[in-house]
C-alpha distance (Angstrom), angle and dihedral (degrees) to the residues before:
residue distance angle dihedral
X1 . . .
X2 3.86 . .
X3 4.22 104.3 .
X4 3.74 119.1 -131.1
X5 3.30 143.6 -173.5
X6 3.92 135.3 -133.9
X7 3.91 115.0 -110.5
X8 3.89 92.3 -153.9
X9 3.84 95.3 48.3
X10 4.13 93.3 169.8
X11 4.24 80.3 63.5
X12 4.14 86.2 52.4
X13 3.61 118.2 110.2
X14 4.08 115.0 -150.6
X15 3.30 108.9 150.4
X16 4.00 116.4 103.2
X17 3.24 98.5 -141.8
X18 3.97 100.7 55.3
X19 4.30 79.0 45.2
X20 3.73 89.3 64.0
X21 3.65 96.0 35.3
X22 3.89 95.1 60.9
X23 4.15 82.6 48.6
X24 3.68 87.1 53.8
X25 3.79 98.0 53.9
X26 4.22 92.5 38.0
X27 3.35 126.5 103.0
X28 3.35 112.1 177.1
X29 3.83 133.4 16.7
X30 4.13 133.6 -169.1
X31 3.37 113.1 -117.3
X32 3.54 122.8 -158.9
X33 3.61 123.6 -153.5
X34 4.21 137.2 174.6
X35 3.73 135.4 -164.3
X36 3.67 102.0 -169.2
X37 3.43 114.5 -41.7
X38 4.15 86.4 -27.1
X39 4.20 102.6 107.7
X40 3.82 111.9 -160.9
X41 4.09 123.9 -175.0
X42 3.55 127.6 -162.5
X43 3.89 138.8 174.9
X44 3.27 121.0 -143.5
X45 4.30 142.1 164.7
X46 3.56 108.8 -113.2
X47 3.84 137.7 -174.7
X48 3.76 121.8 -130.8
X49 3.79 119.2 -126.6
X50 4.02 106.7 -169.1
X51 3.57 97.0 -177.9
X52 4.09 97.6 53.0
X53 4.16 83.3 29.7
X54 3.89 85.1 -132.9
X55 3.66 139.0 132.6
X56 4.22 121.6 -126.9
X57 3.71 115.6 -148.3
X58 3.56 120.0 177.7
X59 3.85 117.8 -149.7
X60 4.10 152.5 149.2
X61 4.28 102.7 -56.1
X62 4.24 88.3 -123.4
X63 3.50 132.8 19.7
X64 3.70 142.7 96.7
X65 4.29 92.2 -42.1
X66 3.24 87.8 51.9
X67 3.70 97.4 49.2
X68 3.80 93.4 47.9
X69 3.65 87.5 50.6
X70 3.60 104.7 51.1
X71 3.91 87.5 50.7
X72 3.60 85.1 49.0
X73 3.74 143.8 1.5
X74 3.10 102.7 -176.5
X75 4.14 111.4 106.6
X76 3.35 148.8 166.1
X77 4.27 126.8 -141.2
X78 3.54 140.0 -175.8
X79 3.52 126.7 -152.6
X80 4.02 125.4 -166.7
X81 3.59 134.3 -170.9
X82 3.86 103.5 -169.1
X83 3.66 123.6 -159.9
X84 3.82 97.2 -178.8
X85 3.72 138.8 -91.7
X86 3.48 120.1 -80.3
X87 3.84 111.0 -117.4
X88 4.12 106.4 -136.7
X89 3.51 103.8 13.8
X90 3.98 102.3 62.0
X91 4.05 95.4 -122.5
X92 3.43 143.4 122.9
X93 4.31 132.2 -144.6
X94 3.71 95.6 -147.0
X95 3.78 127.7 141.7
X96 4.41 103.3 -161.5
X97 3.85 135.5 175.6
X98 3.65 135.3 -154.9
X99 3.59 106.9 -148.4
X100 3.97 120.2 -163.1
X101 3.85 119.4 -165.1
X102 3.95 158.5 106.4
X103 3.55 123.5 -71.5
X104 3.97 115.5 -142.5
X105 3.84 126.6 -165.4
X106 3.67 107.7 -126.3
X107 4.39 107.5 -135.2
X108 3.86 94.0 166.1
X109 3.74 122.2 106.2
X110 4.53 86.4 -153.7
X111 4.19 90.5 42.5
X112 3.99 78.5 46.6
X113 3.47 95.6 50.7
X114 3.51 95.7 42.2
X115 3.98 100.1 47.2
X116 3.98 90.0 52.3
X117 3.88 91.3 46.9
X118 4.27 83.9 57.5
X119 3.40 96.0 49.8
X120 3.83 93.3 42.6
X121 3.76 88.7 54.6
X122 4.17 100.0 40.3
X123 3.99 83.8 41.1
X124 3.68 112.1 45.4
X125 3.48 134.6 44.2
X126 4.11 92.3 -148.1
X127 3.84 111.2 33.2
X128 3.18 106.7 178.9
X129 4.09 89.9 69.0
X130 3.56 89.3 64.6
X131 3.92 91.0 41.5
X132 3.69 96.6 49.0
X133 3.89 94.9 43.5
X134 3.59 105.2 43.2
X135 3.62 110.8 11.3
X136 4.05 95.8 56.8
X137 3.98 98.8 139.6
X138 3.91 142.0 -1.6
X139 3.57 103.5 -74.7
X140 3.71 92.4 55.8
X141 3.75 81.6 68.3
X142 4.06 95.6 41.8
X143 3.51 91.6 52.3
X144 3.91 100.9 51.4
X145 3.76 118.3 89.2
X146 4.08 114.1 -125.8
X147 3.71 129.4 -171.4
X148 3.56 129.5 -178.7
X149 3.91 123.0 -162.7
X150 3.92 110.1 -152.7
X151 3.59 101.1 -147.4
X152 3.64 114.3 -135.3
X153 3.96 106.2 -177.9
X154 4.08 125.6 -9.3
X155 3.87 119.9 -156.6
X156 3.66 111.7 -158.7
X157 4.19 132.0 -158.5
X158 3.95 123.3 -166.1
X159 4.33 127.3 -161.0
X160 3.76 89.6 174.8
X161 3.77 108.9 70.5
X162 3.85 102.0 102.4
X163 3.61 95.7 13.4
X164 3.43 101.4 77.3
């Protein structure tokens, strides 16, 4: 991958934390996938794992996602936390990352369990709703379709420093 750098770099973000911190408060991010020249996008909710610094998606077990992904896991996301535009002066508060990575297939019933348990908890504010009504027994878990992006390098661009 060719390296470049930011033309506004008072607008780049570098520091880890504020990298996980725009994770944290995410929901969703665009994902954007090829198979040959064939590009594919596709927003999803994800949970954020900090300690395997990977996003959980949860999803149909084949399909077009899948397809791209098999033929390639190698992707590219964006995440943004928007704050609004600002009416009359032709800006926008906005913290965003580019996120550059592989996208796995989950197959394990405990990785399963595990990816659906971070998205429960970075998605909902009560849990155990979701847990109780949809995730009763095993094959509720079995049946779901999980992928995890590793991420391999994050790029990250601020509008709210000095605006705030």
């Amino acid at each position: 991958m060719a390296s470049y750098h930011m033309r506004r770099t008072e607008k780049q973000i570098t520091d880890a934390v504020e990298f996980e911190a725009v994770l944290k408060n995410g929901t969703y991010t665009t994902v954007a996938l090829c198979r040959g020249e064939e590009p594919y996008l596709v927003t999803m909710n994800y949970g954020y794992d900090e300690e395997r610094n990977a996003l959980y998606f949860h999803c149909a077990r084949e399909g077009q996602k899948i397809d791209f992904i098999v033929a390639n896991s190698r992707v590219c996301a964006t995440v943004v936390e928007d704050h609004g535009y600002r009416m009359g002066e032709c800006d926008h508060a906005y913290r965003s990352l580019v996120i550059r990575g592989r996208m796995v297939v989950v197959e394990g019933l405990a990785e399963k369990k595990h990816a659906l348990e971070t998205m429960l908890f970075h998605l909902e504010d009560d849990p155990d709703v979701v847990r109780q009504r949809q995730l009763k027994n095993e094959d509720a878990y079995r049946n779901v379709g999980i992928l995890r992006l590793d991420v391999e390098h994050v790029t990250g661009k601020t509008g709210l420093r000095g605006a705030e």
